[in-house]
N, C-alpha and C positions, 0 to 999 in steps of 0.2 A: 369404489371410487378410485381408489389407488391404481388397482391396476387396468384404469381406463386407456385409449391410446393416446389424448390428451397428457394424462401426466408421464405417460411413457416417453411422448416427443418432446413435451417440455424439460426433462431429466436431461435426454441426450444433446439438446440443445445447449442446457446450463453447462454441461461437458465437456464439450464443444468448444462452447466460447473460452471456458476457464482455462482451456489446456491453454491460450495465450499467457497464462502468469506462472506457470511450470517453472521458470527459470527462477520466481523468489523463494518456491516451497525449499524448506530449510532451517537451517539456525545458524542466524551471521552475528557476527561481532564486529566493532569498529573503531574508529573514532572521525573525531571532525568539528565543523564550529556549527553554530547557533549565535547568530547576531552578534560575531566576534570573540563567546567565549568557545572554549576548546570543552568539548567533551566526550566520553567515550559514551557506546552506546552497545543494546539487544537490537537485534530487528530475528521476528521466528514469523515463518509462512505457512501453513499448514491447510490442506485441502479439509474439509468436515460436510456433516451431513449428505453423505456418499458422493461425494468429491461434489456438490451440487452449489456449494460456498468455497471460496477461501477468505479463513482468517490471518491477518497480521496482525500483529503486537509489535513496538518498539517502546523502547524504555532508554530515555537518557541519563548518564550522570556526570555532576559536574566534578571539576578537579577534586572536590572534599570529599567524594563520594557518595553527594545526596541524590536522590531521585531529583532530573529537574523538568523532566516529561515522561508522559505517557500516554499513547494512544493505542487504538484496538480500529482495527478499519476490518469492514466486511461486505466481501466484493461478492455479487449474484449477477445473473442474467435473468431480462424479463424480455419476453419475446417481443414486447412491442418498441423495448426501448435500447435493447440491446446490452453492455456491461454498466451496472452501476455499483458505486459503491457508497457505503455507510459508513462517518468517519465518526469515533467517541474520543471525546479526551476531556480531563477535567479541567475546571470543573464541571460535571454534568453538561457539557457543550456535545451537538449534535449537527453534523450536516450529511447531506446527500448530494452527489453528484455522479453526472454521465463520467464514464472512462473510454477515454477513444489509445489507442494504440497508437502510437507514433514509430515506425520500423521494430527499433527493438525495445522502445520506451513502454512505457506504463505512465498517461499522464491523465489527472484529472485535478476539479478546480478550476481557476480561472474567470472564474468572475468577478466584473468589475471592483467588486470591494472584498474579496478573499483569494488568499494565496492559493498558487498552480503547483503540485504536486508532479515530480518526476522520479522515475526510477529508472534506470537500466544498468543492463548487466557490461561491465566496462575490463576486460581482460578475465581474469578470475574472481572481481570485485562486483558486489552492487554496491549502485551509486543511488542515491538517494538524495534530491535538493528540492527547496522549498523556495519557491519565488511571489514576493508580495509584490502587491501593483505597484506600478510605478518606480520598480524598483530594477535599475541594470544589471544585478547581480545575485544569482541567490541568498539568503539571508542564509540559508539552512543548507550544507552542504557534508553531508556523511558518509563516507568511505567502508565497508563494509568486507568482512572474509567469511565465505563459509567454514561453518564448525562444523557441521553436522545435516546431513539430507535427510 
């Protein structure tokens, strides 16, 4: 079954699509706010499962140096649906959403009662902001340097 031409197309498909998020694989460092506090942050992008996923991690903390988030997003292609991803963060909260490409964005969410997820890559920086409905201005805005590719 593995190496049918189905899963062969479907591989190079998931390939395909992911090479759109090439520009977060890495290990960035940051800082920035969260609902008006300031805090420094991980964000790590890594392709897995023969480049077929990419996983992110970010980890916040605040000035005392406590963890004050953390989530694990896991982005696939599914031929019918195009890039989706899978967002974990505690406690045990789980969502899925479509991810459409905006020029050189990364955005998903957005529905009516949960925040829109953006990233792009902004000089030598990823930018990272989180926008709740009804809201004119990111709540969630993180500035980010590569460490490490």
């Amino acid at each position: 079954m593995a190496d049918s031409p189905d899963w062969d197309a479907r591989e190079a498909a998931a390939r395909a699509a992911l090479s759109a998020l090439d520009f977060l694989l890495g290990s960035w460092e940051g800082e920035g706010v969260d609902h008006d506090r300031r805090l420094r942050g991980r964000f790590e992008a890594r392709a897995i499962l023969g480049g077929t996923w990419v996983e992110t991690r970010e980890q916040l903390w605040n000035a005392d140096g406590a963890l004050d988030h953390e989530d694990v997003a896991l982005y696939r292609h599914e031929p019918e649906a195009g890039l989706l991803v899978m967002h974990l963060q505690a406690p045990g909260w789980m969502s899925e959403h479509p991810v459409s490409l905006d020029e050189d964005a990364v955005v998903w969410g957005a529905s009516p009662v949960e925040p829109r997820v953006v990233m792009h890559p902004e000089d030598d920086e990823l930018v990272l902001s989180v926008w709740f409905p009804f809201q004119p201005v990111p709540a969630v805005r993180m500035v980010y340097r590569r460490v490490a590719s």
